[in-house]
TITI-611787 format. One record per residue (C-alpha): x, y, z; residue number from 1. Coordinates in steps of 0.2 Angstrom, whole numbers. Each point is the difference from the previous one (the first is absolute). Layout:
# TITI-611787
+-------+-------+-------+-----+
|     X |     Y |     Z |   n |
+-------+-------+-------+-----+
|     X |     Y |     Z | NUM |
...
+-------+-------+-------+-----+
***
This chain:
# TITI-611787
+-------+-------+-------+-----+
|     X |     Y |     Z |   n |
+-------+-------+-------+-----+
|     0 |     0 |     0 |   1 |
|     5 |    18 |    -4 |   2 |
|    -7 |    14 |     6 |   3 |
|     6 |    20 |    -2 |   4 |
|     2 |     9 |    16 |   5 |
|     3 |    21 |     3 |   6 |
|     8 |     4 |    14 |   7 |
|    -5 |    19 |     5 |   8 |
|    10 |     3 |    16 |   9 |
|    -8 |    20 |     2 |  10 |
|     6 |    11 |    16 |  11 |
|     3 |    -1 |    16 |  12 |
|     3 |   -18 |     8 |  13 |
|    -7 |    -8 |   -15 |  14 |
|    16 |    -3 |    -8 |  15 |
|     7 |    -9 |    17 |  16 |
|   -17 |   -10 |     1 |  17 |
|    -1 |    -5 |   -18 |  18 |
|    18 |    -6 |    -1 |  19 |
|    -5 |   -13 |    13 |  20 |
|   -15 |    -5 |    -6 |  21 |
|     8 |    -3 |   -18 |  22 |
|    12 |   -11 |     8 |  23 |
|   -12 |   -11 |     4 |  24 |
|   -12 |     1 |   -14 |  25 |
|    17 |    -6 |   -11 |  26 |
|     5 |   -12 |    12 |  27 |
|   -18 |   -10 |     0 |  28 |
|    -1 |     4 |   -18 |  29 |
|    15 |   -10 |    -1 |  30 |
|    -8 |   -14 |    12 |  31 |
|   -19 |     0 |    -9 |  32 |
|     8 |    -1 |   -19 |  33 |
|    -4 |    17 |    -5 |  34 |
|    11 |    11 |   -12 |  35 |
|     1 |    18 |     6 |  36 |
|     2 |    13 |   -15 |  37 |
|     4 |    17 |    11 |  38 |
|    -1 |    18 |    -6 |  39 |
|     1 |    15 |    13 |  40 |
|    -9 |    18 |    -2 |  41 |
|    -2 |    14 |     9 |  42 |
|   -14 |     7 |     8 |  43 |
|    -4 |    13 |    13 |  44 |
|    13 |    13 |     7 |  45 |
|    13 |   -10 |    -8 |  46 |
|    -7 |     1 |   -17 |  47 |
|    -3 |    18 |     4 |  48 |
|    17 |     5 |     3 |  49 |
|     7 |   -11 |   -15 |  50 |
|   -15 |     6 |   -12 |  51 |
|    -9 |    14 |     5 |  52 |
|   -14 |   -10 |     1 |  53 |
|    -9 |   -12 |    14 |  54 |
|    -4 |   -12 |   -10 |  55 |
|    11 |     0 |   -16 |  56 |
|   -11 |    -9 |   -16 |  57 |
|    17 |   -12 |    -1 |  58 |
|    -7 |    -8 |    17 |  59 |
|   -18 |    -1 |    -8 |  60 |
|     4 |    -6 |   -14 |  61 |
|    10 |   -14 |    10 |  62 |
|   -13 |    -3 |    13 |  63 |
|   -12 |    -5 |   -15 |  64 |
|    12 |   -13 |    -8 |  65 |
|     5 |    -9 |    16 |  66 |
|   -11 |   -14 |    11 |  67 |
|     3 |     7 |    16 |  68 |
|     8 |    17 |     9 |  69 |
|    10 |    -4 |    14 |  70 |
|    -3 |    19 |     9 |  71 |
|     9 |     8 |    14 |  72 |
|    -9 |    17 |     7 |  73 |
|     0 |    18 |    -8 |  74 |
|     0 |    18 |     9 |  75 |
|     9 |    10 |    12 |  76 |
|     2 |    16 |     7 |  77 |
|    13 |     4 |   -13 |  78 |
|   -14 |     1 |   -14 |  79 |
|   -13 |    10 |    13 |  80 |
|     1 |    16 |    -8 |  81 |
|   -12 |    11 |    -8 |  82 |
|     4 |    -5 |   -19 |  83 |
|     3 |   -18 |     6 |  84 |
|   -11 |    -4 |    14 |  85 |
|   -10 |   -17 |    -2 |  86 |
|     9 |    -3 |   -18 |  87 |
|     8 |   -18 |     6 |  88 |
|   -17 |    -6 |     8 |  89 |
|    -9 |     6 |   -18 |  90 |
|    13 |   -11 |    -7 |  91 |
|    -5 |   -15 |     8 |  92 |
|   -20 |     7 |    -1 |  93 |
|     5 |     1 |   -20 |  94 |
|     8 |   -18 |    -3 |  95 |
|   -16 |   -10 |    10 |  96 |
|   -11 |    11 |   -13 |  97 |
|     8 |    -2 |   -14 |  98 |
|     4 |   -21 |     4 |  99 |
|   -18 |    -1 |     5 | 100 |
|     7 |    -7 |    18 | 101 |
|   -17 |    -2 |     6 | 102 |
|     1 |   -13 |    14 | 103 |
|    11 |     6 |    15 | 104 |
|     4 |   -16 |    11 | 105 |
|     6 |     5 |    17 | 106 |
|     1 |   -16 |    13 | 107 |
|     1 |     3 |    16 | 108 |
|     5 |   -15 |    12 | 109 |
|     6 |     1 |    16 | 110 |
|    14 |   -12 |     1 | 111 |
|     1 |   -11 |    18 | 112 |
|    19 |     8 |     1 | 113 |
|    -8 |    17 |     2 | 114 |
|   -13 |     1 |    12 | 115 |
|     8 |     8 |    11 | 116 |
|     6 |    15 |   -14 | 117 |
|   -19 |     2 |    -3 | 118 |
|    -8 |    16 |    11 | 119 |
|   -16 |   -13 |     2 | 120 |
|     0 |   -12 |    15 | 121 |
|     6 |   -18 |    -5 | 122 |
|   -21 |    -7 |     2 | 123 |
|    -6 |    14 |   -11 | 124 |
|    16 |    -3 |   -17 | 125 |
|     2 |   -17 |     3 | 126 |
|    -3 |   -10 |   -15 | 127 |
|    -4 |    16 |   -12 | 128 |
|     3 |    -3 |   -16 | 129 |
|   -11 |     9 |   -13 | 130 |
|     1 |     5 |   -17 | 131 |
|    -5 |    20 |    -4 | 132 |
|    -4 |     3 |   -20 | 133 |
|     0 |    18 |    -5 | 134 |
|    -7 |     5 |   -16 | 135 |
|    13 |    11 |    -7 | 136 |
|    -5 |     8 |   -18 | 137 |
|   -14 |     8 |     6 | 138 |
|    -9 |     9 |    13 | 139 |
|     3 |    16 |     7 | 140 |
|    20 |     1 |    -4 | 141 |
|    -5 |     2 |   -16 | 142 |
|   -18 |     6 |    -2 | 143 |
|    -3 |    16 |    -9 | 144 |
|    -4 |    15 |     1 | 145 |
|    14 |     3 |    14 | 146 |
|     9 |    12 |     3 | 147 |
|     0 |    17 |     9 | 148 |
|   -10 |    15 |    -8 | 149 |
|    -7 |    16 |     2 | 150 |
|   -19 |     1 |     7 | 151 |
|   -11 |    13 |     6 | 152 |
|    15 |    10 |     6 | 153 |
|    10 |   -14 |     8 | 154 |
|    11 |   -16 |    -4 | 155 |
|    -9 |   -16 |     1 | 156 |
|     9 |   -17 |    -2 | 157 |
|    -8 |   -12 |    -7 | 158 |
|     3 |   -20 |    -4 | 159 |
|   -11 |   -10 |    -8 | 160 |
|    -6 |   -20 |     4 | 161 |
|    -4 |   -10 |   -13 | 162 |
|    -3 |   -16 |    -4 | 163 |
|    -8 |    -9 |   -15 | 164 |
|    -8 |   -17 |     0 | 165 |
|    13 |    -9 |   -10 | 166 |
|    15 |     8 |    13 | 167 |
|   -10 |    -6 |    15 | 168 |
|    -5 |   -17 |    -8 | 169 |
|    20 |    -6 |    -5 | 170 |
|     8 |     4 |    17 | 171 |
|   -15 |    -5 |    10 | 172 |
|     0 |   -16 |   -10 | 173 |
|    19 |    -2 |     5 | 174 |
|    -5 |     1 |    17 | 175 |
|   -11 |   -16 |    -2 | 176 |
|    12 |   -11 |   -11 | 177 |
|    13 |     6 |    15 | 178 |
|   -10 |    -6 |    13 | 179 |
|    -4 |   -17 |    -8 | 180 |
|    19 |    -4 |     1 | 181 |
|    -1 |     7 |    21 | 182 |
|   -14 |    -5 |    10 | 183 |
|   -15 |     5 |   -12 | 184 |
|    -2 |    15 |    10 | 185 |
|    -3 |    16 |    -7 | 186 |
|    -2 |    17 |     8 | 187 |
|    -4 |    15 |   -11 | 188 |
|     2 |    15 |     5 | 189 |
|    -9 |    18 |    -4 | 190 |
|   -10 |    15 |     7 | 191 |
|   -17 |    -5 |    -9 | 192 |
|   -12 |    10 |    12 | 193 |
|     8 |    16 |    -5 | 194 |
|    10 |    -1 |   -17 | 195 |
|    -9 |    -4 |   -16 | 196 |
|    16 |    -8 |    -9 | 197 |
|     1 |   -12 |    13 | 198 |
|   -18 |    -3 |    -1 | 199 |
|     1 |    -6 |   -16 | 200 |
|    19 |    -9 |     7 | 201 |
|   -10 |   -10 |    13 | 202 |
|   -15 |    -5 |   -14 | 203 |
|    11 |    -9 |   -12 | 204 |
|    10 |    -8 |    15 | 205 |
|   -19 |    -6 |     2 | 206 |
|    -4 |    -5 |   -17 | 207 |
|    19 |    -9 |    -2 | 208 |
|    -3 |   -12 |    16 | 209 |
|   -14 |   -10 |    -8 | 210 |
|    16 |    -5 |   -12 | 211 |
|     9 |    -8 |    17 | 212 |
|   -11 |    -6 |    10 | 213 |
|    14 |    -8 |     8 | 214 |
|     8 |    17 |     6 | 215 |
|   -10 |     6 |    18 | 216 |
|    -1 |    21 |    -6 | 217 |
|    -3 |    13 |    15 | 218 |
|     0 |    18 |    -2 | 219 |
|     7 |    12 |    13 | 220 |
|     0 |    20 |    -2 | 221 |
|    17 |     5 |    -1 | 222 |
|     0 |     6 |    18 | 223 |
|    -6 |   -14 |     7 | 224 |
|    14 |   -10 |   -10 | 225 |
|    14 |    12 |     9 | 226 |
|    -9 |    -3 |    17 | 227 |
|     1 |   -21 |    -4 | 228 |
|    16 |     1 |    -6 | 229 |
|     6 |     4 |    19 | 230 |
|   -13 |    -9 |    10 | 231 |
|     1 |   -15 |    -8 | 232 |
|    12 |    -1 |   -16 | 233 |
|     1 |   -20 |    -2 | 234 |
|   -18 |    -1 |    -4 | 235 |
|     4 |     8 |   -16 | 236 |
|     6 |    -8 |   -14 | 237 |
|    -2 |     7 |   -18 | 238 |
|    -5 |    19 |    -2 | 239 |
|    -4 |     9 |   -15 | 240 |
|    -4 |    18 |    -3 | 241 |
|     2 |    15 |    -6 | 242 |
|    18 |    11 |    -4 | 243 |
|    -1 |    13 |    15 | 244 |
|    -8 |   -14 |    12 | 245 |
|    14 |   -14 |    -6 | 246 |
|    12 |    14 |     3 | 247 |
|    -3 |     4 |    18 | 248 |
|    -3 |   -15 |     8 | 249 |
|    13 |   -12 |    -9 | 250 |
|    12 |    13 |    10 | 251 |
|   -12 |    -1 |    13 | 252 |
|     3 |   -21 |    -1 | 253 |
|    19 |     1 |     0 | 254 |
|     0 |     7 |    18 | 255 |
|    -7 |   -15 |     4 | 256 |
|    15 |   -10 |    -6 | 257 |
|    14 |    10 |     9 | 258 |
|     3 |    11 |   -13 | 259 |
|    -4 |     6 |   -13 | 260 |
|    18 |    -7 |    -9 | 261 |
|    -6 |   -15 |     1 | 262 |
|   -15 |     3 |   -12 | 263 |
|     3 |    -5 |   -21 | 264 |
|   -11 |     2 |   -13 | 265 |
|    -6 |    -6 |   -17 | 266 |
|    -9 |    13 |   -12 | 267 |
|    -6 |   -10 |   -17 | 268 |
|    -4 |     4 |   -15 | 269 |
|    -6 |    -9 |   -15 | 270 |
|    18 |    -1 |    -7 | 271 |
|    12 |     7 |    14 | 272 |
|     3 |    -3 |    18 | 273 |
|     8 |    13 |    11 | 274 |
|     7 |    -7 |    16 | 275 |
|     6 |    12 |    15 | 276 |
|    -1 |     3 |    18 | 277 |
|   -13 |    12 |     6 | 278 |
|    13 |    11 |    12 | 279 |
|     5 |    11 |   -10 | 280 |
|    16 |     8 |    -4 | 281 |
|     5 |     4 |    17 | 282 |
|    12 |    15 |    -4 | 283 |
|     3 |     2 |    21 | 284 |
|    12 |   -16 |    -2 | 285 |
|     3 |    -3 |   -15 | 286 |
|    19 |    -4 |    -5 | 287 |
|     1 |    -5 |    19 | 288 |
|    -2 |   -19 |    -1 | 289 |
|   -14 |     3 |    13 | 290 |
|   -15 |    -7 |   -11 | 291 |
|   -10 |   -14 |     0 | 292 |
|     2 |   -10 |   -17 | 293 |
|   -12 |   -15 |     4 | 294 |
|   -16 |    11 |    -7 | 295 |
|     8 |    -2 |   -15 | 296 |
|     7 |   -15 |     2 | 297 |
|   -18 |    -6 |     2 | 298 |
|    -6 |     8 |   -16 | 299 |
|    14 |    -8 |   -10 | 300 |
|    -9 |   -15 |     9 | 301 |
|   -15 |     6 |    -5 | 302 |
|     7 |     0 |   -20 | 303 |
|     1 |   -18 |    -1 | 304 |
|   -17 |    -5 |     8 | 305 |
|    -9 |    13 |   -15 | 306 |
|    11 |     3 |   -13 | 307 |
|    10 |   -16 |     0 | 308 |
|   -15 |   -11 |     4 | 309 |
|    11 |    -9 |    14 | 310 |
|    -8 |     3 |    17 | 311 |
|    10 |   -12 |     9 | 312 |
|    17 |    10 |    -3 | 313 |
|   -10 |    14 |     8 | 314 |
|    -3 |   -12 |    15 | 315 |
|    19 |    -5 |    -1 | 316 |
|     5 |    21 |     2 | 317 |
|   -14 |     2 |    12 | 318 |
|     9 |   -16 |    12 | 319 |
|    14 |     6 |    -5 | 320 |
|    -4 |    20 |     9 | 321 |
|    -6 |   -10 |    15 | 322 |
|    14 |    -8 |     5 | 323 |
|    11 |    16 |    -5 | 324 |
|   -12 |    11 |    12 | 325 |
|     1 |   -13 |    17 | 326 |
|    18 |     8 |     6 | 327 |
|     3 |    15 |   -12 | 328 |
|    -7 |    14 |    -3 | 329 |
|     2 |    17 |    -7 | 330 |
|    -5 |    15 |    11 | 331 |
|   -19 |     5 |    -6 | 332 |
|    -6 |   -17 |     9 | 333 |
|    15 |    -3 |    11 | 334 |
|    -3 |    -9 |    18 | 335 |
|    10 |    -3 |    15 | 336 |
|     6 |   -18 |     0 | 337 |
|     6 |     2 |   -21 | 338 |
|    15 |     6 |    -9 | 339 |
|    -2 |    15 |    -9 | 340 |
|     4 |     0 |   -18 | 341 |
|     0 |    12 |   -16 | 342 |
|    -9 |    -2 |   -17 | 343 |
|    15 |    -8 |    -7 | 344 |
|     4 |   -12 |    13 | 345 |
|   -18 |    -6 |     2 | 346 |
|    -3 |    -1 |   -19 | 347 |
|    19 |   -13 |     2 | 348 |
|    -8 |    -7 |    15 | 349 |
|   -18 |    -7 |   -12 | 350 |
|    11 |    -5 |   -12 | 351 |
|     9 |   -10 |    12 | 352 |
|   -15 |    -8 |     4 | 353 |
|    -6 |    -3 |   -18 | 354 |
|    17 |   -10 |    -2 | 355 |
|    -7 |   -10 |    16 | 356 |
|   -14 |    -4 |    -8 | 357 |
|     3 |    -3 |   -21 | 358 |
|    -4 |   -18 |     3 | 359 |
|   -18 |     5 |     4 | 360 |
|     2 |    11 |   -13 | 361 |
|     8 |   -11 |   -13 | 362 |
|   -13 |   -13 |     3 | 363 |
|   -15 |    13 |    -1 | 364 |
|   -10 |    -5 |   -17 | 365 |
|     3 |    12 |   -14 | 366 |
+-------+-------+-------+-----+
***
């Protein structure tokens, strides 16, 4: 098998985390069969500084040819100024647009060697391990009008939400084909007794569940689904919703975890897959072999199980993070009684353990 990877290593820590993260996607390559073809481009700050422009058409042009984007983080306060400000995120906003990234899969599981990282009392996380899926082409982010005008003598700001039937039927029928291969579980997720577009959000999630009768659907107003998240997070299992909702409490999930480092990601399109951590470029320690590279570790993970079609090679780099966690551990989800590490010797420290365990792997079907 041959597959054709980007790697887009952006700003801040994202080049420290990504370099880990390749290492192992190369080296259980190597194990699974898989021949890498690897480009780079720029995106982000990087680009910025290179090209004048966040998101140089090179990068695009690249992200379209390729089978999956290996993505490290973009933004800083580098680029905050008032000709620049918000350019790097509109970069990333610009390449889920215009790859049609519709499907943001952001799993949140709460790993046994973390309890006591989480801010939640061990009866409450123990055993949490959900799956949050965003929609990520549509909604609000990209709804218009929006903008800020002149009205009646004043500025208004304005953002517009959005949502045809066709964009709430193909995310919301992700959520059921992703919660046939969990526990049959699904929870959407909208704010129905006020918003129209979610009106119409929670009526096809209606009609769509006499396709899988399997599939046990429950609907929660979004605040609700905030307040379960913390009362009682391991009842949940699948989510699906909307951009601005998936947004806030898929952050709102990593906490439960330990940190929000620990927290991968998966956005799919109907052609390309972009796989990166959800921390962000973290320019307050970046170059500082301080951040924690196992997000995005996880998402290469996460590139083998949906891109690859080889889940248990995502098993293999989930055991394999486990083990790397029970005595070392970088600072964000540090605890008395481990070794504190940095990115680079953690991301070593997974590979060690990968080594440790290629039998499994080399035994795994293909």
């Amino acid at each position: 098998m041959k597959k054709k990877i980007l790697v887009m290593d952006g700003d801040g820590v994202g080049p420290e985390v990504n370099r880990q993260a390749f290492k192992v996607l190369r080296a259980v390559a190597d194990v699974a069969g898989i021949t890498l073809e690897v480009d780079e481009a720029l995106v982000g700050g990087a680009a910025f500084d290179a090209t004048g422009k966040f998101l140089p058409e090179e990068s695009l042009e690249k992200a379209r040819d390729v089978d999956a984007i290996l993505f490290g983080a973009v933004g800083g306060p580098k680029w905050d100024t008032p000709e620049t400000r918000g350019g790097a995120e509109k970069a990333l906003l610009t390449m889920r647009k215009e790859l049609d990234l519709f499907a943001n899969l952001r799993p949140a599981k709460v790993f046994d060697e973390l309890i006591e990282a989480s801010t939640l009392k061990r009866r409450v996380v123990q055993g949490t391990d959900m799956m949050v899926i965003r929609e990520l082409a549509g909604g609000i982010y990209f709804g218009e009008p929006r903008g800020i005008f002149e009205e009646n003598g004043e500025k208004v700001g304005r953002n517009t939400l959005v949502y045809s039937e066709r964009e709430c039927e193909r995310i919301i029928r992700v959520g059921f084909e992703m919660a046939r291969k969990r526990r049959n579980k699904l929870t959407s997720v909208d704010k129905a007794n006020v918003l129209e577009a979610t009106q119409l959000w929670r009526a096809t999630a209606e009609r769509l569940s006499a396709e899988y009768p399997d599939v046990q659907l429950n609907h929660l107003y979004v605040d609700a689904a905030a307040m379960e998240l913390i009362r009682a997070p391991a009842q949940l299992d699948t989510i699906v919703t909307t951009n601005m909702f998936g947004d806030i409490l898929s952050d709102e999930a990593s906490m439960l975890t330990g940190s929000i480092g620990m927290l991968p990601s998966a956005s799919l399109g109907p052609k390309v897959a972009l796989y990166e951590p959800i921390h962000g470029s973290a320019p307050d320690i970046a170059g500082q072999d301080k951040a924690n590279p196992l997000a995005s570790i996880l998402s290469a993970g996460m590139m083998f199980r949906y891109t690859f079609d080889m889940p248990e090679m995502d098993d293999l780099i989930q055991k394999a993070v486990g083990e790397a966690i029970k005595e070392h551990r970088t600072g964000d989800i540090f605890v008395e009684g481990t070794k504190q590490v940095g990115c680079e010797e953690m991301g070593e420290l997974v590979m060690k353990q990968l080594h440790q365990l290629k039998p499994i792997a080399a035994a795994s079907p293909a």
